[in-house]
C-alpha positions as CSV (number, residue, x, y, z in Angstrom):
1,X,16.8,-107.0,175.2
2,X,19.7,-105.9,173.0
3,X,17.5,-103.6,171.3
4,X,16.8,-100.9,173.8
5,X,20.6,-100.0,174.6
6,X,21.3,-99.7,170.8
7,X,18.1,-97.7,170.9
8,X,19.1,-95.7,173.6
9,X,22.6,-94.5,172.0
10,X,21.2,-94.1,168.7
11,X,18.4,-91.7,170.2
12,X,21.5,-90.1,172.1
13,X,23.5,-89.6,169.1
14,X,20.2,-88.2,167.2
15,X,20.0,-85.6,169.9
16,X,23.8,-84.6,170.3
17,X,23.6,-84.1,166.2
18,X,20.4,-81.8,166.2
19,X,21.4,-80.0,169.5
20,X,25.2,-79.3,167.3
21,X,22.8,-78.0,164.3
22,X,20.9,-75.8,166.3
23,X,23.6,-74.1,168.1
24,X,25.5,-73.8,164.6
25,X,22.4,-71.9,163.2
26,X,21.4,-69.8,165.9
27,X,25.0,-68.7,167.3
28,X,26.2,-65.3,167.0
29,X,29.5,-64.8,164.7
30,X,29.9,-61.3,165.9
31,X,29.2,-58.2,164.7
32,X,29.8,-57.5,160.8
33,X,32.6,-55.5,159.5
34,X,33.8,-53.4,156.7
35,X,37.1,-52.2,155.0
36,X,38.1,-48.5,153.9
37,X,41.3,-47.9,151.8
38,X,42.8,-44.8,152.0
39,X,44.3,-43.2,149.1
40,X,46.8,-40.6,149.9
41,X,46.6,-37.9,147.4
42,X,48.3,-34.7,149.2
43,X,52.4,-34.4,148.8
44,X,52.4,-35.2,152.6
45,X,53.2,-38.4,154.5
46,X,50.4,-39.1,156.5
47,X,48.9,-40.9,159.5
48,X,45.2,-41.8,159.1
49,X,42.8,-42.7,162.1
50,X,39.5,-43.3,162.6
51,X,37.8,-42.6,165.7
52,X,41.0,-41.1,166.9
53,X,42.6,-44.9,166.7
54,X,45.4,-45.2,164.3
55,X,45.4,-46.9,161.3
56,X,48.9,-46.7,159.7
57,X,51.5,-44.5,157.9
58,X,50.5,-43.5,153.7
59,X,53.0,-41.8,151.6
60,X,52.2,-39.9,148.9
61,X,50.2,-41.7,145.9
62,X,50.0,-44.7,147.7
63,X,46.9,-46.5,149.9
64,X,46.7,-48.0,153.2
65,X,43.6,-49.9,153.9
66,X,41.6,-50.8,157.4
67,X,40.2,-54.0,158.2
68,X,37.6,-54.4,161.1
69,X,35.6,-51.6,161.2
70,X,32.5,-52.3,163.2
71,X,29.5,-52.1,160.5
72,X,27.4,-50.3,163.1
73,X,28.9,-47.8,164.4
74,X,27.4,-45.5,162.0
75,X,29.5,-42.2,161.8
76,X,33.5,-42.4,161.3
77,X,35.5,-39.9,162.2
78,X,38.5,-39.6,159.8
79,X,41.6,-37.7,159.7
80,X,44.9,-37.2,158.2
81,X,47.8,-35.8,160.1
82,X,51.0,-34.9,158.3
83,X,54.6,-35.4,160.2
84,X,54.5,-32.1,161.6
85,X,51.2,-33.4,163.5
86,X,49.4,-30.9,161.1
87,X,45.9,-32.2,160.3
88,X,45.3,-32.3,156.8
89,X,42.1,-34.0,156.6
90,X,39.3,-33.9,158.9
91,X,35.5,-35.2,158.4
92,X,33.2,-37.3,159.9
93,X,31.7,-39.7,157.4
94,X,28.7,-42.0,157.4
95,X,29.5,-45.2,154.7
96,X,27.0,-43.2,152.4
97,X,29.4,-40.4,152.3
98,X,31.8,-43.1,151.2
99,X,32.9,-44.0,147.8
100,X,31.5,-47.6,147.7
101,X,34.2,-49.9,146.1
102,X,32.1,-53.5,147.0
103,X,30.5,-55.0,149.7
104,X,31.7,-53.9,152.9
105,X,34.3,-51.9,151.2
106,X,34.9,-48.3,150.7
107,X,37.3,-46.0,149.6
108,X,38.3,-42.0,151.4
109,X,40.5,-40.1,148.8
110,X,42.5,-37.7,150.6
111,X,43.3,-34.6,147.9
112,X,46.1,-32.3,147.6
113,X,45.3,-28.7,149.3
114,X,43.4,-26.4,146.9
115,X,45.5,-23.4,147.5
116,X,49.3,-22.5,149.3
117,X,47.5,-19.9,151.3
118,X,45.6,-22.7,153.2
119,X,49.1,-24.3,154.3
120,X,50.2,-21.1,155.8
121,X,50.2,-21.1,160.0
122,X,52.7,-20.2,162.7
123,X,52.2,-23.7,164.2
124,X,52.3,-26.0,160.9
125,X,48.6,-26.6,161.0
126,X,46.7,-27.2,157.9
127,X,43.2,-25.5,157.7
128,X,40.4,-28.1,156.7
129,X,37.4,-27.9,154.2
């Protein structure tokens, strides 16, 4: 008669321990994400966003990177506005478009303007490529 409680748990504790594998290989863990470093090229300071939410502050020569991103959003809206609220950078980018640095990261370089003549406006505006 001893038997059947210790049979009892131990079928108990079999199913708690297959039910807890289960879950652990069938939950979600959320959607995947990516990283992209921006490199500041220009001679401006710079705020970068993406998707018009703000990512930081980049001074000249130096990189700020994003943690986060959701993987499937697709297209990402990027720009670079200079302390004067100029933007300096505009583009939408797909991760193709992207220079690939590793998995799930990527890099936007954001270059110097080609030419004085583009920096030239009444209100401080940069024109964009």
């Amino acid at each position: 008669m001893t038997r059947k409680p210790s049979i009892i748990i131990l079928s108990l504790i079999l199913i708690l321990i297959l039910g807890t594998l289960s879950f652990s290989f069938t939950a979600c863990w959320g959607s995947p994400t990516f990283k992209i470093i921006f490199e500041n090229q220009s001679e401006h300071d710079l705020t970068i966003y993406i998707n018009d939410n703000k990512v930081g502050n980049v001074i000249p020569t130096e990189q700020i990177t994003a943690t986060g991103i959701p993987w499937d959003t697709g297209k990402y809206r990027i720009k670079a506005v200079n302390t004067q609220g100029g933007i300096v950078f505009s583009k939408t980018l797909t991760r193709e478009q992207m220079q690939r640095i590793e998995s799930r990261v990527y890099k936007v370089v954001i270059k110097p303007l080609q030419s004085e003549q583009s920096k030239v406006s009444s209100l401080g505006i940069f024109q964009v490529e």
